[in-house]
Backbone as CSV, one residue per row, in Angstrom:
resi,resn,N_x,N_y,N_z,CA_x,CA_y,CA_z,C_x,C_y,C_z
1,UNK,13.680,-43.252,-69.900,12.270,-43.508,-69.793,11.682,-42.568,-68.743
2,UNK,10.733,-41.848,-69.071,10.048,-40.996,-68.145,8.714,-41.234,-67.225
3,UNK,8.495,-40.631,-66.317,7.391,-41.110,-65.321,6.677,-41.640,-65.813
4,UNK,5.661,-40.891,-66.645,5.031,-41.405,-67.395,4.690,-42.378,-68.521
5,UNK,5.914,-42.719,-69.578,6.354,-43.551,-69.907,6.456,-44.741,-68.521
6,UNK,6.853,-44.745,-67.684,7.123,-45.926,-66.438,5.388,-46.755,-66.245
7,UNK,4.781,-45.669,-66.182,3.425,-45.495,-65.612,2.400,-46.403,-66.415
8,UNK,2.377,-45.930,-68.031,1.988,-46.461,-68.834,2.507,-47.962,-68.608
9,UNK,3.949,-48.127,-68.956,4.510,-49.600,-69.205,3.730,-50.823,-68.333
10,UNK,3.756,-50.270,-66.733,3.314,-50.824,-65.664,1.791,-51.114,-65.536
11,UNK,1.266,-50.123,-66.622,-0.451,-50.072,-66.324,-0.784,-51.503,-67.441
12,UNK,-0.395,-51.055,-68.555,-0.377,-52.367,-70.075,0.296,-53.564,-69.454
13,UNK,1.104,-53.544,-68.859,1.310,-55.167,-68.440,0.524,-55.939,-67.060
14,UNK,0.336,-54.891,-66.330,-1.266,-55.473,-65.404,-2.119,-55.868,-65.978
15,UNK,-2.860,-54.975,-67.314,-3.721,-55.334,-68.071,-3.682,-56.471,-68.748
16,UNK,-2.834,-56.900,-69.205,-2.098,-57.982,-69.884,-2.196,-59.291,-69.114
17,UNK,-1.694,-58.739,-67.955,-1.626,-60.166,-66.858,-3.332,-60.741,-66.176
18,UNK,-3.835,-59.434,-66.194,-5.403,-59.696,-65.636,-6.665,-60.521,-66.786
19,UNK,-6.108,-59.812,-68.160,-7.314,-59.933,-68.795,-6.371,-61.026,-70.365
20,UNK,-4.882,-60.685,-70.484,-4.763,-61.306,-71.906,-5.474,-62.696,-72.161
21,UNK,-5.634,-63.464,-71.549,-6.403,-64.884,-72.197,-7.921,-64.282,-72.404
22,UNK,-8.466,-63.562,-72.346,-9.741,-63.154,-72.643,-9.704,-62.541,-73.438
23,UNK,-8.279,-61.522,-74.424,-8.773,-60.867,-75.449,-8.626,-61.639,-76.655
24,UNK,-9.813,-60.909,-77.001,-10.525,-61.278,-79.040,-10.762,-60.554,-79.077
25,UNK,-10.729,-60.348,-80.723,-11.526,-59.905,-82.139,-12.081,-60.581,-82.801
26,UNK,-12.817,-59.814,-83.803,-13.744,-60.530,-84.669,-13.867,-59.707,-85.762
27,UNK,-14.142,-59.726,-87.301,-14.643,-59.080,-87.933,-15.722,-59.796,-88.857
28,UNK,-16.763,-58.800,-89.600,-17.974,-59.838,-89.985,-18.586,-58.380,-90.653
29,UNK,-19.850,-58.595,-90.785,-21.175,-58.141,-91.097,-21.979,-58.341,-90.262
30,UNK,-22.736,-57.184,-89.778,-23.518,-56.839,-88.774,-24.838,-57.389,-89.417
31,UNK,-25.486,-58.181,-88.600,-26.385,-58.973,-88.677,-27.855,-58.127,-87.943
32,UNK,-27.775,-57.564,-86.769,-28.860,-57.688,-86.015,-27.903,-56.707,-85.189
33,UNK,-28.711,-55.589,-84.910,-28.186,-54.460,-83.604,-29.320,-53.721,-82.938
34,UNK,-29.312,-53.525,-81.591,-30.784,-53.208,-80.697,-29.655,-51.968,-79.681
35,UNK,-29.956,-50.970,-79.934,-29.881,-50.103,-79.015,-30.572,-50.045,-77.698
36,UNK,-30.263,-49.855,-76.557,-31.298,-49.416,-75.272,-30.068,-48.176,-74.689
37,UNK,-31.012,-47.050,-74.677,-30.591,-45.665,-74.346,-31.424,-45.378,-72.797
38,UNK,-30.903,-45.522,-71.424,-32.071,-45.207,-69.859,-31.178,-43.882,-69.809
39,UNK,-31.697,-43.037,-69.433,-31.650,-41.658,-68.505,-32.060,-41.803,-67.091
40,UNK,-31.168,-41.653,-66.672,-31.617,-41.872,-64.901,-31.535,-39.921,-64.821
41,UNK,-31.481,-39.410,-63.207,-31.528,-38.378,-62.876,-30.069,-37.890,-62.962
42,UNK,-29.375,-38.796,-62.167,-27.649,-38.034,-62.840,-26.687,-38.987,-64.233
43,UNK,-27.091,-40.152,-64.237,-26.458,-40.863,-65.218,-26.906,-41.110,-66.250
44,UNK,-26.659,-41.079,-67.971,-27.226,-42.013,-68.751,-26.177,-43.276,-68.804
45,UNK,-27.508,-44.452,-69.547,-26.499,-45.670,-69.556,-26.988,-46.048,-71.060
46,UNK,-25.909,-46.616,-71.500,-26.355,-46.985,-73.417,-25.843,-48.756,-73.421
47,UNK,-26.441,-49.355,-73.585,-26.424,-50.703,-73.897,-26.444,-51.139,-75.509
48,UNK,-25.938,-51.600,-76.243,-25.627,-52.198,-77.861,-25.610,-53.556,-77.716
49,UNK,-26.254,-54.248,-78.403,-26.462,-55.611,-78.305,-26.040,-55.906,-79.864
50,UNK,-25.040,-56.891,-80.495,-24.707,-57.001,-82.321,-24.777,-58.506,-81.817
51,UNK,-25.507,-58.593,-83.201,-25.480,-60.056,-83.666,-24.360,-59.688,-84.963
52,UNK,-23.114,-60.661,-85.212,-21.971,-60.656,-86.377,-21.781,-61.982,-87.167
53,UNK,-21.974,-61.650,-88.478,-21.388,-63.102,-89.361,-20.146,-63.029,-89.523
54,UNK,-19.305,-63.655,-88.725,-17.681,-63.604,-89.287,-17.625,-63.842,-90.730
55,UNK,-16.391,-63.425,-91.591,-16.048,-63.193,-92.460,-15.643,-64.561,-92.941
56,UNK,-15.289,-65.371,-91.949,-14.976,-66.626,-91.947,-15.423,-67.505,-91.020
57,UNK,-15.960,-69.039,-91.222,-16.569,-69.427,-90.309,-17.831,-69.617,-90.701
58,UNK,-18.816,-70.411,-90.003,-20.020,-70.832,-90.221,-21.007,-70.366,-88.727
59,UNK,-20.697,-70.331,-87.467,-20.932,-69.501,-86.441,-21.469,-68.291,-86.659
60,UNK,-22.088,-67.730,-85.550,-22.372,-66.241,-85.192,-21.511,-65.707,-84.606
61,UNK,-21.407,-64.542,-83.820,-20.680,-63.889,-82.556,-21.735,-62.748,-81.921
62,UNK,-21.741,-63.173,-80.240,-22.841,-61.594,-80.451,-21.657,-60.819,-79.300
63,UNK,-22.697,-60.125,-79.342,-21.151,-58.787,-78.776,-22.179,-57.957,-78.225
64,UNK,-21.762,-57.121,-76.564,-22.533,-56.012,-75.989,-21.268,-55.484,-75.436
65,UNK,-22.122,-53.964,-75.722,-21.255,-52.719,-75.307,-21.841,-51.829,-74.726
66,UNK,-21.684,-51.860,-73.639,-22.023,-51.255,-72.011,-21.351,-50.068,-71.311
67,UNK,-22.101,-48.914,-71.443,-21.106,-47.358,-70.696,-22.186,-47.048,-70.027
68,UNK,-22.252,-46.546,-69.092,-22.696,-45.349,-67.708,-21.606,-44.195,-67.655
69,UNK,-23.033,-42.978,-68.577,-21.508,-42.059,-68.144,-22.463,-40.723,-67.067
70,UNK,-22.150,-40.534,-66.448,-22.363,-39.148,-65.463,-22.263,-37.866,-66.254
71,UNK,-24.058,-37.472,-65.788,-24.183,-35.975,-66.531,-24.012,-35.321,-68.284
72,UNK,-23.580,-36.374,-68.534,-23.523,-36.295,-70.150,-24.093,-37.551,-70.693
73,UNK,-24.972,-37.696,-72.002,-25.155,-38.456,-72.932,-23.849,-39.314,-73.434
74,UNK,-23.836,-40.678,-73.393,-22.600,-41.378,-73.964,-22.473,-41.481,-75.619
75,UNK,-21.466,-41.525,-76.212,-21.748,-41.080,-77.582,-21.140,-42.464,-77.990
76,UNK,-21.418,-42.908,-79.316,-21.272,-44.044,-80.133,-21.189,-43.365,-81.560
77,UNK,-21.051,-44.747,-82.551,-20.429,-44.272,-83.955,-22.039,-44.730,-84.610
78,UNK,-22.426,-44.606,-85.883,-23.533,-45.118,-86.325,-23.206,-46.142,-86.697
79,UNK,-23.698,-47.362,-86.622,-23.366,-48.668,-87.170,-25.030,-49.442,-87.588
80,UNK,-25.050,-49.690,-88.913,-26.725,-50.234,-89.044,-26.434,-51.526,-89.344
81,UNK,-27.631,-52.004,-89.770,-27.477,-53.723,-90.370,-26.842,-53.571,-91.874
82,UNK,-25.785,-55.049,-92.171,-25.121,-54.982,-93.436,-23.763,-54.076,-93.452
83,UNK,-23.242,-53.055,-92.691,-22.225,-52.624,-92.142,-21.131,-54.165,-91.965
84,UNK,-19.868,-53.563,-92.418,-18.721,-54.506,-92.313,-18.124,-53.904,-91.068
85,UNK,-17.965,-54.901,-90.054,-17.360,-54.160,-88.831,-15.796,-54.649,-88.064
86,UNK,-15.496,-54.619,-87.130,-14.058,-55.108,-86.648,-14.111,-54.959,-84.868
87,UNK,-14.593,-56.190,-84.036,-14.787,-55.813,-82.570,-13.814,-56.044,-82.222
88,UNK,-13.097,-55.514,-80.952,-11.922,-55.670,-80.416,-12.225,-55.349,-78.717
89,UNK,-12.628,-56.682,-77.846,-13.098,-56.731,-76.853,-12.727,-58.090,-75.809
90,UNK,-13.563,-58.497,-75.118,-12.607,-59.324,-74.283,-14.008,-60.258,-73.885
91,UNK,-13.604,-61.759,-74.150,-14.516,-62.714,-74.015,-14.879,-62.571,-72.831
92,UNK,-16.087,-63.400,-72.366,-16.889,-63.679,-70.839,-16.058,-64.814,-70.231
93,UNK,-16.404,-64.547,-69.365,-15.709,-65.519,-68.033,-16.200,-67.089,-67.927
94,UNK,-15.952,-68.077,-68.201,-16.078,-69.192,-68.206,-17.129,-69.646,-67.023
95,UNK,-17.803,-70.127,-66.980,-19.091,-70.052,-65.857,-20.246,-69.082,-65.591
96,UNK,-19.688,-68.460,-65.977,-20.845,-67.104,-65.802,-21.911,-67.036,-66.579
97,UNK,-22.822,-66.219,-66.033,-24.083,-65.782,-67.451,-24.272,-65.627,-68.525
98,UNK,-23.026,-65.092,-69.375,-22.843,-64.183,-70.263,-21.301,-64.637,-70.936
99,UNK,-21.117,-66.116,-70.501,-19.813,-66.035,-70.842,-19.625,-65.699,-72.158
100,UNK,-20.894,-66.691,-73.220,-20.146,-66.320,-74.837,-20.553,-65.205,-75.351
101,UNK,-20.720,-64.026,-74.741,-21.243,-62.476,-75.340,-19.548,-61.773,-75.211
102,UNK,-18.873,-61.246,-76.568,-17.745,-60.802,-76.269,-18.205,-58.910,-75.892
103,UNK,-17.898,-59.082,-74.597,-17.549,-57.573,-74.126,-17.006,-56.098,-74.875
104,UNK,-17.661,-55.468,-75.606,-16.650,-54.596,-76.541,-15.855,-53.650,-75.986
105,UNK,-14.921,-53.252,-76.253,-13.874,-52.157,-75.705,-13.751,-51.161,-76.948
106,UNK,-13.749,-51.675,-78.269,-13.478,-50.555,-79.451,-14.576,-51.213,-80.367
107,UNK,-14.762,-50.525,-80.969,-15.297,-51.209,-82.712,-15.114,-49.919,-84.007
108,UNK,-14.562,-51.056,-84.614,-14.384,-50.233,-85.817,-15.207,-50.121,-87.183
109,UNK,-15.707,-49.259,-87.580,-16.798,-49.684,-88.340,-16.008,-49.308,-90.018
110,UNK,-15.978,-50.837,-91.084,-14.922,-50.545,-91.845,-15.292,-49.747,-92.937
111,UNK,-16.814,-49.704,-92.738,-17.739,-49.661,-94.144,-18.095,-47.630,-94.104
112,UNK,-17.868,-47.076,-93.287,-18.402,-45.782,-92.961,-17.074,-45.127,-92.216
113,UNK,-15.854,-46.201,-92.228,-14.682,-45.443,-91.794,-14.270,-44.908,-90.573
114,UNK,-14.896,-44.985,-89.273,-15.057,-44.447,-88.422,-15.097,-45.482,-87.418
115,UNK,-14.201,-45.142,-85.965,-14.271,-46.106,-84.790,-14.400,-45.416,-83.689
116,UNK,-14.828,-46.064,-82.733,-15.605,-45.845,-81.312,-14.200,-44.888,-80.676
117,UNK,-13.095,-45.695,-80.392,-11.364,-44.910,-79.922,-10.831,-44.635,-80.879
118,UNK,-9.964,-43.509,-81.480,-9.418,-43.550,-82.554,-8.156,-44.226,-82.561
119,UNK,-8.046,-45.125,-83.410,-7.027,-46.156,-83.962,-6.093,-45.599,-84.888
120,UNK,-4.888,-45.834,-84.983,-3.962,-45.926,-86.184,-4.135,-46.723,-87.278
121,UNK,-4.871,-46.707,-88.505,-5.241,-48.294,-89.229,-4.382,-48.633,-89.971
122,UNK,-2.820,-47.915,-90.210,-1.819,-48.384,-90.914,-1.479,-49.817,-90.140
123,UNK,-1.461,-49.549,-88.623,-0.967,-50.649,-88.233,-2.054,-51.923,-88.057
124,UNK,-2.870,-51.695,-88.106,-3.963,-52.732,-88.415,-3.958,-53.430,-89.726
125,UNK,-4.223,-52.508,-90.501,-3.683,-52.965,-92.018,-2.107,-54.153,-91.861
126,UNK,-0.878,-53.539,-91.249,-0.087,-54.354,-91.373,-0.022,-55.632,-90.275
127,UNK,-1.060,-55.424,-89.371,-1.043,-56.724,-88.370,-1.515,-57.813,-89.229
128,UNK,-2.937,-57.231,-90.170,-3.725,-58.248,-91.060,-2.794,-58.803,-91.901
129,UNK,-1.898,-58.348,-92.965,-1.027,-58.902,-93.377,0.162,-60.011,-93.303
130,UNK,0.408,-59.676,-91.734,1.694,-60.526,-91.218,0.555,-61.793,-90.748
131,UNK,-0.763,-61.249,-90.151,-1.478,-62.580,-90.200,-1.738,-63.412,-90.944
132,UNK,-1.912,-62.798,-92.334,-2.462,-63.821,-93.530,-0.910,-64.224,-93.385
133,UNK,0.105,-63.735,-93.984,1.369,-64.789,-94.056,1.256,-66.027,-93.599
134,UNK,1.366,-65.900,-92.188,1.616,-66.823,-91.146,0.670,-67.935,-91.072
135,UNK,-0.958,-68.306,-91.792,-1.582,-68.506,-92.121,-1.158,-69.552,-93.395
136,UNK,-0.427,-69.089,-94.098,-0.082,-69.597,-95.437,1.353,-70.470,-94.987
């Protein structure tokens, strides 16, 4: 195992230990999406606000996705209303403001093929599978 390999291992299981009871997904149809794009003097900041109909379920889900990036424009995927999507982010904190808004980290948009990080979707494809099993 190499430094880096070490490095990684150690970084994913902090992550794991700090945040795993907070991660979710969701997938649905995009209901309702509001962009807000500010330009400050050295930063832009891009805010995404989705309203989602799960695929299953009688509920909503809303979801915001929040970057400040320095000196450059932050870039996103196009996602409109009626788009089939896939969030993969980390619930709010129990008490807080904002607890039931899930935080996004990726989204995958299924309908236009294209995601925010690039993903492997073989293995997505086969996570969905071993899920439905297990299900049955």
């Amino acid at each position: 195992m190499s430094f880096r390999e070490k490095f990684d291992k150690y970084f994913q299981e902090s992550y794991m230990q700090k945040y795993g009871d907070r991660i979710a997904s969701t997938a649905g149809t995009v209901v309702s999406i509001k962009d807000t794009k500010k330009n400050y003097i050295l930063f832009h900041k891009l805010v995404v606000d989705f309203v989602i109909k799960p695929e299953v379920g009688k509920a909503i889900v809303k979801a915001r996705y929040k970057k400040i990036r320095w000196f450059k424009p932050v870039d996103f995927i196009p996602v409109s209303v009626g788009h089939k999507v896939m969030i993969m982010g980390l619930k709010g904190v129990k008490g807080k403001k904002d607890s039931e808004i899930l935080q996004v980290q990726n989204i995958l948009n299924l309908t236009t093929k294209r995601d925010l990080i690039p993903v492997d979707h073989s293995q997505l494809k086969r996570s969905r599978q071993q899920a439905g099993r297990m299900r049955f």
